[in-house]
Structure formats: structure tokens, C-alpha cells
N, C-alpha and C positions, 0 to 999 in steps of 0.2 A: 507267639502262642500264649494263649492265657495261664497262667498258675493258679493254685489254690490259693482262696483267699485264708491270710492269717488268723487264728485263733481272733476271736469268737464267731471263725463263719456258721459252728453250727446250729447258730438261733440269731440266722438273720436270711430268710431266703437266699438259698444257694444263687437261684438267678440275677439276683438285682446286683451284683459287682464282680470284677473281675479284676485280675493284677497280674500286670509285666513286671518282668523285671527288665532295666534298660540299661545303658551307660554314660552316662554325665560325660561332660570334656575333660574332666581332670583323671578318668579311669574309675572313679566310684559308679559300683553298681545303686540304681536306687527301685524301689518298689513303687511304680507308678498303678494308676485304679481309675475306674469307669464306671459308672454307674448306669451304661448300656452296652452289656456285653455284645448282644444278638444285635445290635443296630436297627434295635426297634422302637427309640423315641424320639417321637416327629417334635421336635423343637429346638432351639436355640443350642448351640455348643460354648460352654463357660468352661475356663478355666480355673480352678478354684487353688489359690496359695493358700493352703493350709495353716490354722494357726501353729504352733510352735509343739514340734511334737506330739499332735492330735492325729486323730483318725478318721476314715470315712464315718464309721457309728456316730458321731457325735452330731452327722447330720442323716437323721434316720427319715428326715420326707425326702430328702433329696435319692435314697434310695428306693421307693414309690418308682416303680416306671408308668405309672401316671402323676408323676411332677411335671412334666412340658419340658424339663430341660438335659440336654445333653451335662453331665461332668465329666469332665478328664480332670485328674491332679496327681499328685505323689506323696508317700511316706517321707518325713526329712531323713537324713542322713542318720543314721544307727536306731530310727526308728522303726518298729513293725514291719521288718525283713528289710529294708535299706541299708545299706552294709556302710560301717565307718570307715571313714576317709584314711587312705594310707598317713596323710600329712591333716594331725590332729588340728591343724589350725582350719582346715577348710569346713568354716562351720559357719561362715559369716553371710550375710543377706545375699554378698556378691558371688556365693557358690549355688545358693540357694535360685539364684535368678538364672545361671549356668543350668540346674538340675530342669525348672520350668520351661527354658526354653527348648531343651533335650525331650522332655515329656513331649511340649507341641508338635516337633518334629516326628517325634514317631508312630504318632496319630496322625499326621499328614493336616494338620493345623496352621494353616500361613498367619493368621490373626482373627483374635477373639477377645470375646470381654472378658475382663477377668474378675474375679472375684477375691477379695480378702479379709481373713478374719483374722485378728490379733496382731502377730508379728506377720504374719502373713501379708497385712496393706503394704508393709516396709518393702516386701518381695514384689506387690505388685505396681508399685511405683517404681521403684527402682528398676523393673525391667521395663516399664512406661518410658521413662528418661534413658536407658538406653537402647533402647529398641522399640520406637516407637511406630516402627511399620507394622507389627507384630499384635499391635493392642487396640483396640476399635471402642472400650470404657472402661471402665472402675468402680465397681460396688463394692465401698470399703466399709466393711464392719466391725464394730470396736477395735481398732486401729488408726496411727497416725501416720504419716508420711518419714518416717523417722525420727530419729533422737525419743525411744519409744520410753525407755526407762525416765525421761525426765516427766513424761504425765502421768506415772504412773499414781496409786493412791492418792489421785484427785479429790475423792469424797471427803477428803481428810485435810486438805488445804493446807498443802502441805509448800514450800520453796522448788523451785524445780531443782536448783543444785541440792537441798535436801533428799527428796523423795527420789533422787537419781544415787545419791552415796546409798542410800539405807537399800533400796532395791538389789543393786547390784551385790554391795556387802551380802544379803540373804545368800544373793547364789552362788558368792565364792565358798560361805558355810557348809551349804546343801553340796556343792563340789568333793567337800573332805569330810561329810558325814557319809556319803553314802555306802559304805561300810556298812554303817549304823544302822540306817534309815532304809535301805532295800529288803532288806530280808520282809523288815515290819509292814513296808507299805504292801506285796509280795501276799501278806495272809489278811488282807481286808478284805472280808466280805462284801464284797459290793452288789448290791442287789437291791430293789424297788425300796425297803426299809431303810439302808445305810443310805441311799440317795436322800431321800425324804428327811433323814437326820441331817443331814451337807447342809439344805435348804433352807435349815431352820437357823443356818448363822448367817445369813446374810451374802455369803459368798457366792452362792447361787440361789435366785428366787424360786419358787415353785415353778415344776418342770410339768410338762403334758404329759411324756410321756416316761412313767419312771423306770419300767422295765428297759426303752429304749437307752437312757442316759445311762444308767448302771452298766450295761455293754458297754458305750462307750470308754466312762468313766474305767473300768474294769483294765479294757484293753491300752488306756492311757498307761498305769501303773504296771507295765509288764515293760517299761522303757527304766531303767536305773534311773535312780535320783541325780547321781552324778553325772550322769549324761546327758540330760536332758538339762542340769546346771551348765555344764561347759555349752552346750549347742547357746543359751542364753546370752552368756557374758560373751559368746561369740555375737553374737546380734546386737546386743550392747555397742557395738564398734560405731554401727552404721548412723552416719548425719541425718538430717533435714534434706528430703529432697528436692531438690530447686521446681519449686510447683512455675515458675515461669517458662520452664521446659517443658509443661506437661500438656496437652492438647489435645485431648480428649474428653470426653462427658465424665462426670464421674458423679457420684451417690454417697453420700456419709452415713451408715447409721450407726448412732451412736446410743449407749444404755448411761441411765441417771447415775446409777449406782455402780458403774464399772469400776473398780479399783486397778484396772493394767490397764486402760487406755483412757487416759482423760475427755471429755465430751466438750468440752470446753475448747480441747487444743484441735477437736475434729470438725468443728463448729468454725474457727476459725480458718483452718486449709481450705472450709469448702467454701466460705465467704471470701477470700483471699482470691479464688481461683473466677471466682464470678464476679469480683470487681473487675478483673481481666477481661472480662469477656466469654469466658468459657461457662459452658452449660454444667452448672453444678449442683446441687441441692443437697440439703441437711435435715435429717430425721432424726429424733430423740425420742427414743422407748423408754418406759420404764423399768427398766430391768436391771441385769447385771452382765458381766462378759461372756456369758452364756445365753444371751437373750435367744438366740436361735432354736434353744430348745424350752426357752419359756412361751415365747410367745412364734413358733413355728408358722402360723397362716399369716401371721401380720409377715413378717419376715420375708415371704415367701412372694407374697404377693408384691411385695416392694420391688422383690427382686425382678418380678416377671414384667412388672410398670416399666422398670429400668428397661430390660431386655426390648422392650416392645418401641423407644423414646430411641435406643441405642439404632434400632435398624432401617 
């Protein structure tokens, strides 16, 4: 049966989502979501790997039940009612792929295309390579197939064992400030204004819609700093996934200005996988790792091309 959706359902139509709660193979409960509760959108069912920590808000056309596309996905683990794992370690891509295939399963899901954003590509490759009866393509979005911290702050050209120490360093910090750092992030105003200011550094480019992203944003910061640190450097773990195992269609789109997911190293998986033989193609937006809600109809449409190549 469906639950109430978690804070901020109440400025987001009540109907357009819905949330289980379910149970992973290792006993964690986790908060899975739909974006057609009634079973009223005639279109394609995607699975969506979540970027790290994120929420449904932060894809507000995909909540539209005239987007054309089925979502099922989940909250990660101590996220937005997903409950933490009894054994703190179970934070890594390979629990995370446990969590996704538990989600399929209780939607009655045998295999679907899935879709990833951020760390989330690492979760839908990895469940590709090992289950690959289960996965039918790949529209992977600012994300790399693993080893995610070495592209990270691309723009900055930076050594990959560089940008991998200094990343990681950040979020062992953000791990033992959050003491500090939760109360403060806790009383930020986030709302159409404080997005608009975000925008102006470069971290995220101008948004369509900015009442939409401030929900999102908003509902991001109600996750501890330190939690959302540890779920990290747990992700941190996860290699390169052997793209020679991968055999299926897949999609890259990548942002110029992403600083968490190099475009360079996304660009390279998808030519990698098409010198093989496999049907793969590579897109660059101009954006940042939030492209999705800068440039939502381009986005969108990409996705739906894929969907329409996939079937």
C-alpha cells in the first residue's frame, strides 16, 4: 500500500507520487516511489538510480503524468524515510544495486531501462554487469561507470589521482563536521531567491524552474551532512565496470561544466563501448550536474528518443 509522500509533499500535487516502503535482501527497509500511483501513464516503465542522496523533486517534469514515462526508483539508504542500515558499512554501489533490484521486484518489473544520474550511472551499470537479464538500456546522466571520484572536478584539469585524494578528503571533513554543519544547512532558506543566488556561482546554471528546484534542493538538506558524507566515501569503494560485459544500448549525457562527473571520461565509456559493437551514443549539454533542471525539455526528449531506439 502506498504511504504518504515525505515532506515537501504539500506543494507538489498530492497525485503525481506515491511511496512504499520495502525490504532490501540484507533487512533494510528502504523508501521506494512512482510517479504513477493510479496506473494511469500509457508509456514506457524506467527505472531511475537516483543520484546520491537526491529525491523525486529534483525531477519535477518527470512528476507531470503527462511526461509519457512510467518511474519506479527509491530513496538511498538513511535518505528521505529509508532507514540505515543495521551494518554502517552497507552503503556501497553493491547494496545499492541489492536496494534496485528489490524496488523491481515489488513492482513486478522482470527488466527495464534504467536510467542514471550522478552516482547513480555507477548503480546502473553495476546492476547491468550483474544482472543483466533484468536491464534492456542505459541513459546515463552526468555519471561514469565507476571509479566516479577520479573525474571528478574535470573543469579544473585537474590529475585523476589528484582530484580523487582532494574529493574524497572533502567528505571525510564534511563526515566530522556534521555536528557543525547540520544545524546551519537545517535553517537555509531555500526558496526561488536563495536558488537564483546558488546559480550565480556557477555550481548550478540557471534553472526553469526555480520554485521547482528549491523543493528539491530544500528536501536534499533535511539528509545530515555526515550521512550523506559516509553514503559517499562509501561509493568511493566502487571500480570501473568492465564495459566489455555490458550489452546493452546505452546513452551518455554529459554537462560541459559538470564538476562530479567528468564529460571527458563519459565520452570515452560511450566511444569505448561502440568501438565494440554496441549501440551507444554521447551527448554534451551545456550545463552543469544538474542539467536536468536547467535544460528539462532537451533532457527529456533525449530520454524519450532513447526509450523509443530501446524498444
Amino acid at each position: 500500500m502506498s504511504t504518504p509522500a515525505p515532506r515537501p509533499e504539500q506543494r507538489v500535487r498530492p497525485s503525481s507520487i506515491a511511496f512504499r516502503d520495502i525490504l532490501s535482501d540484507d533487512g533494510t527497509t528502504v523508501r521506494a516511489w512512482t510517479n504513477d500511483p493510479d496506473g494511469v501513464i500509457d508509456g514506457p516503465t524506467v527505472v531511475l538510480c537516483n543520484g546520491l542522496g537526491t529525491n523525486p523533486y529534483l525531477w519535477p517534469w518527470l512528476l507531470d503524468p503527462e511526461c509519457g514515462v512510467r518511474i519506479v526508483s527509491w530513496n538511498h539508504r538513511g535518505v528521505g524515510g529509508s532507514e540505515r542500515p543495521r551494518n554502517r558499512k552497507h552503503v556501497e554501489i553493491e547494496h545499492f544495486v541489492q536496494d534496485g533490484l528489490s524496488v523491481m521486484d515489488h513492482f513486478g518489473i522482470d527488466n527495464a531501462v534504467l536510467m542514471g544520474w550522478s552516482m547513480g550511472v555507477n548503480t546502473a551499470f553495476e546492476l547491468a554487469y550483474r544482472h543483466p537479464e533484468r536491464v534492456r538500456g542505459i541513459f546515463a546522466m552526468c555519471g561514469v561507470p565507476g571509479d566516479t571520484f577520479s573525474t571528478m572536478l574535470a573543469p579544473l584539469h585537474l590529475p585523476r589521482f589528484v582530484a580523487r585524494a582532494v574529493t574524497i578528503n572533502a567528505c571525510r571533513v564534511a563526515q566530522h563536521a556534521g555536528l557543525v554543519v547540520n544545524p546551519i544547512a537545517r535553517r537555509i532558506p531555500m526558496g526561488p531567491r536563495t536558488v537564483k543566488l546558488i546559480t550565480r556561482t556557477g555550481f548550478i546554471f540557471p534553472v526553469e524552474d526555480l520554485e521547482a528546484t528549491a523543493i528539491g534542493l530544500e528536501e536534499f538538506l533535511t539528509t545530515p551532512i555526515d550521512w550523506y558524507a559516509r553514503l559517499a566515501i562509501g561509493t568511493s569503494r566502487h571500480p570501473r565496470v568492465r564495459l566489455s560485459q555490458i550489452h546493452v544500448p546505452t546513452m551518455f549525457v554529459s554537462a560541459t561544466y559538470d564538476v562530479l562527473a567528468g564529460a571527458r571520461d563519459m565520452a570515452s565509456a560511450s566511444r569505448r563501448l561502440a568501438e565494440r559493437g554496441e549501440e551507444s551514443e554521447y551527448v554534451e549539454l551545456r550545463g552543469s550536474h544538474f542539467v536536468q533542471l536547467e535544460q528539462p525539455d532537451r533532457v527529456h526528449q533525449l530520454l524519450l528518443d532513447f526509450l523509443e531506439r530501446v524498444a
